[in-house]
DRENDO-1510 file (C-alpha; in Angstrom, 1 decimal, always signed):
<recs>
REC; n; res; u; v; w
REC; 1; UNK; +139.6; +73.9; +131.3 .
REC; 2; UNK; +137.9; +76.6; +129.4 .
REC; 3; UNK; +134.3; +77.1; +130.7 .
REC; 4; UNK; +131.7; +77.6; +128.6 .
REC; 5; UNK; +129.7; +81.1; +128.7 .
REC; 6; UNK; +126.3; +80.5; +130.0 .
REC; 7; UNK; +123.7; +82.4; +127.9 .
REC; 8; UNK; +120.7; +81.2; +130.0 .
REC; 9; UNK; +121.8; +84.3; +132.7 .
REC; 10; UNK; +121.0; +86.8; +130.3 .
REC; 11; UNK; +118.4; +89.4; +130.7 .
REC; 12; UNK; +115.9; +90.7; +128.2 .
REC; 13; UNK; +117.7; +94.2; +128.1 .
REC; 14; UNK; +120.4; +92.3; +126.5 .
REC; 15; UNK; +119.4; +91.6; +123.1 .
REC; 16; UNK; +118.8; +94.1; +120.7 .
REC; 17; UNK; +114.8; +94.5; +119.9 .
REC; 18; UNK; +113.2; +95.9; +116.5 .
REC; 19; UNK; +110.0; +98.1; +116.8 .
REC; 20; UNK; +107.1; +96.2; +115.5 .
REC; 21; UNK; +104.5; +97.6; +113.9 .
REC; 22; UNK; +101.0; +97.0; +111.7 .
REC; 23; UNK; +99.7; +97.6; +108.4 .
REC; 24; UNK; +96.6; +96.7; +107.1 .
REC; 25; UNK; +94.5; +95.7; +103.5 .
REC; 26; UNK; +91.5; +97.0; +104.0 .
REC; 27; UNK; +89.7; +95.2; +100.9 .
REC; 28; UNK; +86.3; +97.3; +99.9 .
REC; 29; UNK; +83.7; +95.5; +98.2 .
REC; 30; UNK; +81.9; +97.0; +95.3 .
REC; 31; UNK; +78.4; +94.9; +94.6 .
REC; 32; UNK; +77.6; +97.6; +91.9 .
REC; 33; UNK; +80.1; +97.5; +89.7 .
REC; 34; UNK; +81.7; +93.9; +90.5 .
REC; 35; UNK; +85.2; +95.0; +91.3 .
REC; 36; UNK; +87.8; +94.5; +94.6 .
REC; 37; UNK; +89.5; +97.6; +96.0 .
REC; 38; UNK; +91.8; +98.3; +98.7 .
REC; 39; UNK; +92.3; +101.6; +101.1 .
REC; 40; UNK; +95.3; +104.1; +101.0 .
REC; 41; UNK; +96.1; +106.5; +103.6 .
REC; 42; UNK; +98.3; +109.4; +102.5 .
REC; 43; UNK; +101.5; +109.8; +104.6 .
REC; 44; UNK; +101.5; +113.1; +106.4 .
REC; 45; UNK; +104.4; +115.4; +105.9 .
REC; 46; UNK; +107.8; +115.2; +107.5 .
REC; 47; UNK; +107.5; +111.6; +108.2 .
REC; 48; UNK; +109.1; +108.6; +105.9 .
REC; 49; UNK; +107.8; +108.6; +102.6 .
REC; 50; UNK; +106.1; +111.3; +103.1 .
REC; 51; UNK; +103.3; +112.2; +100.6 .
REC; 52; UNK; +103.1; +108.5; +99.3 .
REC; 53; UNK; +99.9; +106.6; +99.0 .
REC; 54; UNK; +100.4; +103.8; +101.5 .
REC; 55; UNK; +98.3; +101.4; +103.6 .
REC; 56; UNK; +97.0; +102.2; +107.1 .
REC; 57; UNK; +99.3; +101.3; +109.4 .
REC; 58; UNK; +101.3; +102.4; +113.1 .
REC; 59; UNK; +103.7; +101.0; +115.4 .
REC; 60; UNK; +103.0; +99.1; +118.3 .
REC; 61; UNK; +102.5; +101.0; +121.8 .
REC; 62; UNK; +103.9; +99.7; +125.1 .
REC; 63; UNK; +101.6; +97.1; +126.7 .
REC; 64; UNK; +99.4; +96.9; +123.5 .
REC; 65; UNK; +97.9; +93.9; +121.9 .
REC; 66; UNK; +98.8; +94.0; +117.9 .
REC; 67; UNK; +94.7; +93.6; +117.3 .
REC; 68; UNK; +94.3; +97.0; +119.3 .
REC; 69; UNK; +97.3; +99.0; +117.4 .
REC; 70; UNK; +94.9; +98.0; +114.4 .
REC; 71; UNK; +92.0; +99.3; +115.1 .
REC; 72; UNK; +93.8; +102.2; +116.7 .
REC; 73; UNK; +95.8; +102.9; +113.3 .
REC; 74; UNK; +92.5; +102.2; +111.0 .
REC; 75; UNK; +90.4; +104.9; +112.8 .
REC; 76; UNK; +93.2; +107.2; +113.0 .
REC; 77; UNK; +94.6; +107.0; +109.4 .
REC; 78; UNK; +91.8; +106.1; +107.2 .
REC; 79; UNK; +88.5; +107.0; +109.9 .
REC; 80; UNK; +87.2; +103.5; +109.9 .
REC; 81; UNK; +85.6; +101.9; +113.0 .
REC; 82; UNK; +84.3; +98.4; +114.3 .
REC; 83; UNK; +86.3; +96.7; +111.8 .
REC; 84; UNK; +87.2; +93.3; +112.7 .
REC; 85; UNK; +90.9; +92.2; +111.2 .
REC; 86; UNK; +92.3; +88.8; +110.6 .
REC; 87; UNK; +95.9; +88.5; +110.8 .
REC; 88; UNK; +97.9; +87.9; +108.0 .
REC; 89; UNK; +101.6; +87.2; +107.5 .
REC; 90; UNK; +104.9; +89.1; +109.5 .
REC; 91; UNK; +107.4; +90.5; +107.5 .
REC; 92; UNK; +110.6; +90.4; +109.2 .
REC; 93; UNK; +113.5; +91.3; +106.9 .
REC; 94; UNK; +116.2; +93.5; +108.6 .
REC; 95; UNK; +116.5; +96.0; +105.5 .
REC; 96; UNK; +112.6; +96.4; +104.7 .
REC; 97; UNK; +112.1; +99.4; +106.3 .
REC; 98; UNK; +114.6; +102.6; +106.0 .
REC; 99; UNK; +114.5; +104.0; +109.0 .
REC; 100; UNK; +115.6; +101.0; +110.9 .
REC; 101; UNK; +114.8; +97.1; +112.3 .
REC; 102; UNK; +111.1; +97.3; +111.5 .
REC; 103; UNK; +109.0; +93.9; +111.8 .
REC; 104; UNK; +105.3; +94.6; +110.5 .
REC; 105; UNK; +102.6; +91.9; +111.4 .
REC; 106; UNK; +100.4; +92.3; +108.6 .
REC; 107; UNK; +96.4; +92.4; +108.9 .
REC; 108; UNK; +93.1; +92.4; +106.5 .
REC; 109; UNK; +89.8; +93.6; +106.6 .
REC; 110; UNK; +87.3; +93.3; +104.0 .
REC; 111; UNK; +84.3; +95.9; +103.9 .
REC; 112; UNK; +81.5; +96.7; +101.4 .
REC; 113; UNK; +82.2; +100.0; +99.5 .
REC; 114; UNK; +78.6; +101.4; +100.9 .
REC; 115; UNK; +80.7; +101.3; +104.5 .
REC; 116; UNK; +83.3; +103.0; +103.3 .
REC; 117; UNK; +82.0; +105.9; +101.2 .
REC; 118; UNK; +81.3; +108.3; +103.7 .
REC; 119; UNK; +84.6; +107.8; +105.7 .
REC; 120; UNK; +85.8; +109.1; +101.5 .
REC; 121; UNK; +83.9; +112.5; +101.8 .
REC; 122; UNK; +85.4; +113.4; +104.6 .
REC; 123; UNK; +88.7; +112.3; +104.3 .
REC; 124; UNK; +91.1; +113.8; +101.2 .
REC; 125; UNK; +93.9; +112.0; +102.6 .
REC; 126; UNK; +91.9; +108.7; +102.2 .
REC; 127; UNK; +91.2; +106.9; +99.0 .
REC; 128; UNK; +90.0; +103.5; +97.7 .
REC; 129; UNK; +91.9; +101.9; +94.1 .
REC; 130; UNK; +91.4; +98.9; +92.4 .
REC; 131; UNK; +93.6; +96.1; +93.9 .
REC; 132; UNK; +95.0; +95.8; +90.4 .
REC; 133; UNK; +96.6; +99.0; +90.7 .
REC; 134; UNK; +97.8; +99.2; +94.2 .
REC; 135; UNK; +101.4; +98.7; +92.8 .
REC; 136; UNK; +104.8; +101.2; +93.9 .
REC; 137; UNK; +103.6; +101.5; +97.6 .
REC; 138; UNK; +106.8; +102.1; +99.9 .
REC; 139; UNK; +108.0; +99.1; +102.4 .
REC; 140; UNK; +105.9; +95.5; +102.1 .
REC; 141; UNK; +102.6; +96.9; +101.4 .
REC; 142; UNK; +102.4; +96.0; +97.6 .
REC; 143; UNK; +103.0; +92.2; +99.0 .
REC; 144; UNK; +100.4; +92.9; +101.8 .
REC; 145; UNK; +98.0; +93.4; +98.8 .
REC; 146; UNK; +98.7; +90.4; +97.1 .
REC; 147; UNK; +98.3; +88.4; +100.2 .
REC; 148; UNK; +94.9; +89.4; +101.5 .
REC; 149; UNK; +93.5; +89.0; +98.2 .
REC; 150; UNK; +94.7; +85.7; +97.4 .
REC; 151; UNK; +93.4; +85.3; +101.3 .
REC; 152; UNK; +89.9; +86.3; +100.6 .
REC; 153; UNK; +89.4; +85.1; +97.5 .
REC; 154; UNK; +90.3; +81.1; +98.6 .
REC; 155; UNK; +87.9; +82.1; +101.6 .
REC; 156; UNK; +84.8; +83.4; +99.1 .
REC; 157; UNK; +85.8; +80.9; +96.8 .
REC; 158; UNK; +84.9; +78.0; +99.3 .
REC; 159; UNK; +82.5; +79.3; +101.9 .
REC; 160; UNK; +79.1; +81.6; +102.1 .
REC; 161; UNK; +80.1; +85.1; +102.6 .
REC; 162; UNK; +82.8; +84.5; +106.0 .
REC; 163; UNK; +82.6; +87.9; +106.7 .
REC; 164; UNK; +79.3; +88.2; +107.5 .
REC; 165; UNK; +78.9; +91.2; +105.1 .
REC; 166; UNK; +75.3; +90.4; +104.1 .
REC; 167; UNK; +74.5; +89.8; +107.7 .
REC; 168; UNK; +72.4; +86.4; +109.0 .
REC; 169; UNK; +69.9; +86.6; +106.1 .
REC; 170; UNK; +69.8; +86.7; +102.3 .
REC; 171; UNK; +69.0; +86.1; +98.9 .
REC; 172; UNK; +71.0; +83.7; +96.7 .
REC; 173; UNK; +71.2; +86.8; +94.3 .
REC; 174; UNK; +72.8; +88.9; +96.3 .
REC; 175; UNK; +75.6; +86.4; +97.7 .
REC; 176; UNK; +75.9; +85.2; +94.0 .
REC; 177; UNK; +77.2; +89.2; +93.2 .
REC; 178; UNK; +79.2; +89.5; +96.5 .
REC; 179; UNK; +81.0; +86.4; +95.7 .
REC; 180; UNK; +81.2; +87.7; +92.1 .
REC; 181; UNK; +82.8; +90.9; +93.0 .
REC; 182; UNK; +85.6; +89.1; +95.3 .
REC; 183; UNK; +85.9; +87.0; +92.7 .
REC; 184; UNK; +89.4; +87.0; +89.4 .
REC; 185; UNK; +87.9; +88.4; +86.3 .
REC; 186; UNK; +87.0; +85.9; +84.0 .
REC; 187; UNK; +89.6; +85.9; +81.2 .
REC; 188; UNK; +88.9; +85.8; +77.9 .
REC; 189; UNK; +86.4; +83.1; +76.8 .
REC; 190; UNK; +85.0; +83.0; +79.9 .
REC; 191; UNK; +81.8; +83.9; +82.3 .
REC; 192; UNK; +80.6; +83.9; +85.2 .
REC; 193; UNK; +79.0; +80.6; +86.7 .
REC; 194; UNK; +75.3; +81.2; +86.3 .
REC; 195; UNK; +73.3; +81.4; +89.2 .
REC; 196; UNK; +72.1; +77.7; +89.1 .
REC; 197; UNK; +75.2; +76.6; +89.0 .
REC; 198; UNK; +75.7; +78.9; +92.2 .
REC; 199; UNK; +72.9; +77.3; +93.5 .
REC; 200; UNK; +74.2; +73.8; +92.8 .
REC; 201; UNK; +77.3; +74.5; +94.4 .
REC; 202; UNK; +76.2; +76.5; +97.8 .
REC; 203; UNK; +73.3; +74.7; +98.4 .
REC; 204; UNK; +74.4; +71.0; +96.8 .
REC; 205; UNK; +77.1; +70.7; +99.0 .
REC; 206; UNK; +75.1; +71.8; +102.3 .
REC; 207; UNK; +76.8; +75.4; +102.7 .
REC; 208; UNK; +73.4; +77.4; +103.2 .
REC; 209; UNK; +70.2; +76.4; +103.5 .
REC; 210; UNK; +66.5; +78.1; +103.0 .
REC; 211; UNK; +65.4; +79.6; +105.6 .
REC; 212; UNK; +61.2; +79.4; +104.2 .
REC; 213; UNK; +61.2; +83.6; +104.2 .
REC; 214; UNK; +60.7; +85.2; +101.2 .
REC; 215; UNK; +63.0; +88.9; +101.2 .
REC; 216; UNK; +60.3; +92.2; +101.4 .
REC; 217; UNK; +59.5; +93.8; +98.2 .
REC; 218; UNK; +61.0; +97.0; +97.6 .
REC; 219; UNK; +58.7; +99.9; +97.8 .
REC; 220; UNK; +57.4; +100.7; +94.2 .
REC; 221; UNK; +59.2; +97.3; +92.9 .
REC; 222; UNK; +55.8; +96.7; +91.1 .
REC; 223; UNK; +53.9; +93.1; +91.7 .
REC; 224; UNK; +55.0; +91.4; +89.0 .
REC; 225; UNK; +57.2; +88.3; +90.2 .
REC; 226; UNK; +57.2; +86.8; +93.6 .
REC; 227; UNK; +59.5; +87.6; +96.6 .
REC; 228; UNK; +63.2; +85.9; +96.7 .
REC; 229; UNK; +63.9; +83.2; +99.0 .
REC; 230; UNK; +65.9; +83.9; +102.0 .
REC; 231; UNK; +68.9; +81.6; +103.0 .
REC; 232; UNK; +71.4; +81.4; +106.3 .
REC; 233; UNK; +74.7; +79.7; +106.1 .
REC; 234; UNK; +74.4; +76.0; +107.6 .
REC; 235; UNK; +75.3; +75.5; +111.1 .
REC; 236; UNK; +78.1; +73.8; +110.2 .
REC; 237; UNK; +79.3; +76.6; +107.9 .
REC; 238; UNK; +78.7; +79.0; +110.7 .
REC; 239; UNK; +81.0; +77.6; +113.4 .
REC; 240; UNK; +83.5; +77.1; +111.3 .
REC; 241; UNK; +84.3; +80.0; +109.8 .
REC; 242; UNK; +85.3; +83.5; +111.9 .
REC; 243; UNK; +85.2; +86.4; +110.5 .
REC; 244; UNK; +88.1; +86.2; +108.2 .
REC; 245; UNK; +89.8; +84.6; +110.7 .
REC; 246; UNK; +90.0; +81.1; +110.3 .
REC; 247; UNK; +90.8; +79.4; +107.2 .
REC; 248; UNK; +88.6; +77.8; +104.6 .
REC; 249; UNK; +86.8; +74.7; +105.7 .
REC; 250; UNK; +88.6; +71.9; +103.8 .
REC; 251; UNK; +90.2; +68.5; +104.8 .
REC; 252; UNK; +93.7; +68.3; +105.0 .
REC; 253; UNK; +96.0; +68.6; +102.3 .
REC; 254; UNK; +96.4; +64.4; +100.9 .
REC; 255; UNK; +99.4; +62.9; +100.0 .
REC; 256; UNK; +97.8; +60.2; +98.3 .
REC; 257; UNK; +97.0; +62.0; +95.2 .
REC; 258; UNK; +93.4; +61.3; +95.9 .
REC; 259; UNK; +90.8; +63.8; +96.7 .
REC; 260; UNK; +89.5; +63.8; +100.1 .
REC; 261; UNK; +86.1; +65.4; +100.0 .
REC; 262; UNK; +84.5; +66.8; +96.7 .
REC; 263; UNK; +85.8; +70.7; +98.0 .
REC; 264; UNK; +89.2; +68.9; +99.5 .
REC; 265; UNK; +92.7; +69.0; +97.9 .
REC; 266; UNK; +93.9; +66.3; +95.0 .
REC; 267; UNK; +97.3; +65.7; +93.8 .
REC; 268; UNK; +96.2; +65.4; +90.2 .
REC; 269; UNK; +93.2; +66.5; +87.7 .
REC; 270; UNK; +92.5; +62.8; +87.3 .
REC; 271; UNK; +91.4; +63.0; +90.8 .
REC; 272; UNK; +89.2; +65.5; +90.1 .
REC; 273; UNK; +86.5; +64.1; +87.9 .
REC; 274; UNK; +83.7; +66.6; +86.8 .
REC; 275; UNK; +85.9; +69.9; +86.9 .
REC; 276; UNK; +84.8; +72.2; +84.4 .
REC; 277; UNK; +88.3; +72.7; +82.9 .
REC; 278; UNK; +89.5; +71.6; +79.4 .
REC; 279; UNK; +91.2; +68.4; +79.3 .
REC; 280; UNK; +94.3; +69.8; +77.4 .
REC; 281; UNK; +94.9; +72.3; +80.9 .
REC; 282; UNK; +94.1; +69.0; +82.5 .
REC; 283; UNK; +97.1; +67.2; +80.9 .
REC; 284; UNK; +99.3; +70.2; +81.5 .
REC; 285; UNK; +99.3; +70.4; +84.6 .
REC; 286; UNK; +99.3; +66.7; +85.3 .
REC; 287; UNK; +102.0; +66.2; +83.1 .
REC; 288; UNK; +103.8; +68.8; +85.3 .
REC; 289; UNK; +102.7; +67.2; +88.5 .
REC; 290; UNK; +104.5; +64.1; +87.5 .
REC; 291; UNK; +107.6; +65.7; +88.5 .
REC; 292; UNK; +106.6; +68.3; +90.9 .
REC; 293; UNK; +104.1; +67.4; +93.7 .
REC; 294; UNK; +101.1; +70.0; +93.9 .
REC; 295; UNK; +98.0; +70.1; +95.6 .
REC; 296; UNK; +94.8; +70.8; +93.1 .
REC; 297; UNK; +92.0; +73.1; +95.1 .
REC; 298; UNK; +88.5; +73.4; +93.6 .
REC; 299; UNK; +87.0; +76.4; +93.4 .
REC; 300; UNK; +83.2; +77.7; +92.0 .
REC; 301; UNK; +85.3; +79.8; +89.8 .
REC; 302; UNK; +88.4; +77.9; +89.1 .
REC; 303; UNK; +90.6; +75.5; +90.3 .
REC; 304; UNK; +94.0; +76.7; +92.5 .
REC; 305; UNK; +97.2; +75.0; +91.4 .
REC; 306; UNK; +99.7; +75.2; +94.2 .
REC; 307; UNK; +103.3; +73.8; +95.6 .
REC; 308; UNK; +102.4; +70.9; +97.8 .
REC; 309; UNK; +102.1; +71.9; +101.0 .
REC; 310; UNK; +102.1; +75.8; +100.0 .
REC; 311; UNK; +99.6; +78.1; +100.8 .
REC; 312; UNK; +100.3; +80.6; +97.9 .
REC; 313; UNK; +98.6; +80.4; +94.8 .
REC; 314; UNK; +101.3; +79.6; +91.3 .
REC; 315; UNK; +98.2; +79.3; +89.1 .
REC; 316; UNK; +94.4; +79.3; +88.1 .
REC; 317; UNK; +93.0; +76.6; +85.8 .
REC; 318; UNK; +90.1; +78.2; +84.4 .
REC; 319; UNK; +87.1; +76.4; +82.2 .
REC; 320; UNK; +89.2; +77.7; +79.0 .
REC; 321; UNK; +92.4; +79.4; +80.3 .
REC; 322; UNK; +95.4; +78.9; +82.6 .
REC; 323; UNK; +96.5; +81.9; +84.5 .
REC; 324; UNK; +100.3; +81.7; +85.6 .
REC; 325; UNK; +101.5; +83.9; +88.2 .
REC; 326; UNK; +105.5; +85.1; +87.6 .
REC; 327; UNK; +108.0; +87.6; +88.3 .
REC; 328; UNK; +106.5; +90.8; +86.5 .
REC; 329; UNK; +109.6; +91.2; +84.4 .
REC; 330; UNK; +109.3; +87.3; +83.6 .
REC; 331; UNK; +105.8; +87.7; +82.6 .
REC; 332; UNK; +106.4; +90.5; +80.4 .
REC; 333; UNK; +108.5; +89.0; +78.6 .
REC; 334; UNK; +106.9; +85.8; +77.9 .
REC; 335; UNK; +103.9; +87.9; +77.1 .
REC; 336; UNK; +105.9; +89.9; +74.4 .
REC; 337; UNK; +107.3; +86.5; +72.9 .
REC; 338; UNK; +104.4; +84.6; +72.6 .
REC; 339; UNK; +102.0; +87.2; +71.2 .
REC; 340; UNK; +98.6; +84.9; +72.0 .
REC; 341; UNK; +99.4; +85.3; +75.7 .
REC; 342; UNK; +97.9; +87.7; +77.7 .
REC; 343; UNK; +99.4; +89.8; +80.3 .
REC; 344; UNK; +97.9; +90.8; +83.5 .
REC; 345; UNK; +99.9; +93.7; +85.7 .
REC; 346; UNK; +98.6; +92.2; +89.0 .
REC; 347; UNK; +100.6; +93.7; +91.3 .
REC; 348; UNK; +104.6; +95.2; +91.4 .
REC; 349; UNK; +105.6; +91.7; +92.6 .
REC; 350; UNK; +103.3; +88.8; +90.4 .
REC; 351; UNK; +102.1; +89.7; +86.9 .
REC; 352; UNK; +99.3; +86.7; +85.7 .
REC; 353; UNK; +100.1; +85.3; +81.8 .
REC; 354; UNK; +96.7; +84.2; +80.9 .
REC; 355; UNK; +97.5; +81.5; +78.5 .
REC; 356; UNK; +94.4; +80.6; +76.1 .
REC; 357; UNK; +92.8; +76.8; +75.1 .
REC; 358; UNK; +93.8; +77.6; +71.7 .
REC; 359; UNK; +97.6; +78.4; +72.7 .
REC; 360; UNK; +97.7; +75.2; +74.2 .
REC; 361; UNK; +97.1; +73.1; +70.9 .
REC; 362; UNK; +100.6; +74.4; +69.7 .
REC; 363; UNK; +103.8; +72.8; +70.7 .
REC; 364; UNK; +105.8; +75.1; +71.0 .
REC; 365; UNK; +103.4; +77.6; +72.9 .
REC; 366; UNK; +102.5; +74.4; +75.0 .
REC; 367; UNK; +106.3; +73.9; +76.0 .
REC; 368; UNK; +106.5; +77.5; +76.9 .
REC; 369; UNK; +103.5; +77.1; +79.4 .
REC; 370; UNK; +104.5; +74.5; +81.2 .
REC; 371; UNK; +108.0; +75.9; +81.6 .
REC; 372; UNK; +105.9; +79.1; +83.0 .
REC; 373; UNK; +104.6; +76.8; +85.1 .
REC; 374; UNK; +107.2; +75.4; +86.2 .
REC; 375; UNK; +108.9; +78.9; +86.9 .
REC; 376; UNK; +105.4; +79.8; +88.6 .
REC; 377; UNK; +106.0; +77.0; +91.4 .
REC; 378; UNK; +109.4; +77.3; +92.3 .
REC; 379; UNK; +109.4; +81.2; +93.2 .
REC; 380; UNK; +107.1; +80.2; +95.9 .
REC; 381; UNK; +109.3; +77.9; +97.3 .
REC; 382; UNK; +112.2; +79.1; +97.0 .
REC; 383; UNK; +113.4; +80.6; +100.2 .
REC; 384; UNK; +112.4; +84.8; +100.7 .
</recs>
């Protein structure tokens, strides 16, 4: 009788083992001029892709933790210190790197751009871009992009500032502009929320709460006007959020097709009374999730249209637009056939059709946005 090989007696020495490394989105904040960026370390000389803007990143030493080979690579390559990452997603195709079996656990960190300028005087080989135009960077790190700003923005979109960047204490001005500056553009048609609706929202649901300190003046800020208010995040909202490093607060995802809570997930628009988006995006995607299931996410901003039990954003119902996320040569070309579409190059792997209210009252424009749609959900899950 044949006996059967008994793989249980096998040592560690006799599998074959990639090299793992880390890469990192560091995401820079600009208050100033409302806009997201991300850092690029050029690659030295002699090494693979050499000369390419890339993201900081390093492979793993023996006996290190991956959270240490981060902040070991970011100080190194891009001269940044006391950051504190969150982990992200692993990327473990045999064929994504060139030089051999190569898993990268990916990270993020998000900054304010006042914390990263001077690391840019002194650094030529360092450089901050607009996340929009971090595209054609060598291995995973386009994809790394996309992922830690879809991260950050479901994060900002739901909770006070969970990095922390404006520290314990602050004005609802100034957390109204760093959530601004996280934040999509608005498309066309659209605005900002104002800063009572901010207000409604943040300190409505319980999310931060006055603290009865008024912010210092300024010197030479004049004396007209009185002082802002000051607000802390609410205890709740403090211990449950890490920096960056533990999702949203939000009940689990429903398969009732009712919404939980007022921030939870629904099934449907029509469980989701009060949204600020036009009824005939509504219908859309209703009439969609009649034959795919989807989870509905309310955001300040915008509401996140998703694969049911997906984490990956497929689109963004806006007050007056719907913003479908598709393969770039996909989106290009519905773009080019319907001309009242608008295209978005977000990245080298999803381009965003912005599809207009207006587009929507046409049937044949309607048609082709729902089969976007469509398209949208199923390349997230479909299998890598």
């Amino acid at each position: 009788m044949r006996r059967h090989h008994d793989r249980s007696n096998r040592g560690l020495t006799d599998y074959p083992r990639p090299s793992v490394a880390v890469d990192t989105a560091v995401l820079v904040v600009d208050v100033r001029t409302g806009s997201l960026g991300v850092v690029q370390h050029r690659r030295p000389d002699g090494g693979a892709h050499e000369g390419e803007w890339a993201l900081p990143g390093t492979f793993l030493h023996e006996g290190e933790t991956l959270a240490n080979a981060v902040l070991r690579s970011l100080a190194e390559k891009a001269g940044l210190q006391g950051t504190r990452p969150m982990q992200l997603h692993v990327f473990d195709h045999p064929d994504r790197d060139d030089r051999g079996w190569v898993l990268s656990v990916a990270h993020a960190v998000l900054l304010l751009a006042e914390d990263v300028g001077p690391v840019l005087g002194n650094r030529p080989d360092v450089r901050v871009v607009p996340v929009e135009d971090a595209a054609g960077q060598p291995f995973d790190h386009d994809e790394i992009v996309r992922l830690a700003v879809d991260r950050v923005r479901q994060d900002y979109a739901l909770q006070p500032d969970p990095a922390h960047l404006l520290g314990e204490l602050f004005t609802l001005k100034a957390l109204q502009a760093l959530h601004d500056a996280v934040a999509p553009r608005p498309g066309a048609g659209e605005a900002r929320p104002s800063i009572d609706t901010f207000r409604r929202y943040m300190v409505g649901r319980g999310l931060i709460q006055p603290t009865g300190q008024s912010a210092r003046k300024e010197p030479g800020a004049g004396v007209m006007g009185k002082p802002a208010e000051l607000y802390r995040r609410s205890a709740d909202s403090r211990d449950a959020v890490e920096v960056l490093g533990v999702r949203p607060v939000r009940k689990d995802r429903t398969r009732t097709g009712r919404a939980e809570s007022p921030t939870g997930p629904a099934r449907s628009f029509q469980a989701l009374p009060g949204v600020k988006v036009h009824p005939h995006i509504q219908r859309l995607v209703d009439e969609l999730g009649e034959r795919i299931p989807l989870t509905l996410s309310v955001m300040p901003h915008y509401v996140a249209v998703r694969p049911l039990g997906e984490e990956r954003v497929a689109a963004y119902a806006r007050p007056q637009t719907l913003s479908v996320g598709l393969d770039p040569e996909d989106a290009v070309a519905v773009s080019a056939e319907f001309p009242g579409f608008r295209l978005e190059r977000t990245s080298s792997t999803t381009h965003h059709v912005h599809v207009p209210l207006l587009a929507l009252t046409e049937p044949v424009e309607r048609r082709a946005a729902i089969a976007a749609l469509e398209r949208a959900l199923a390349r997230i899950v479909e299998p890598h």
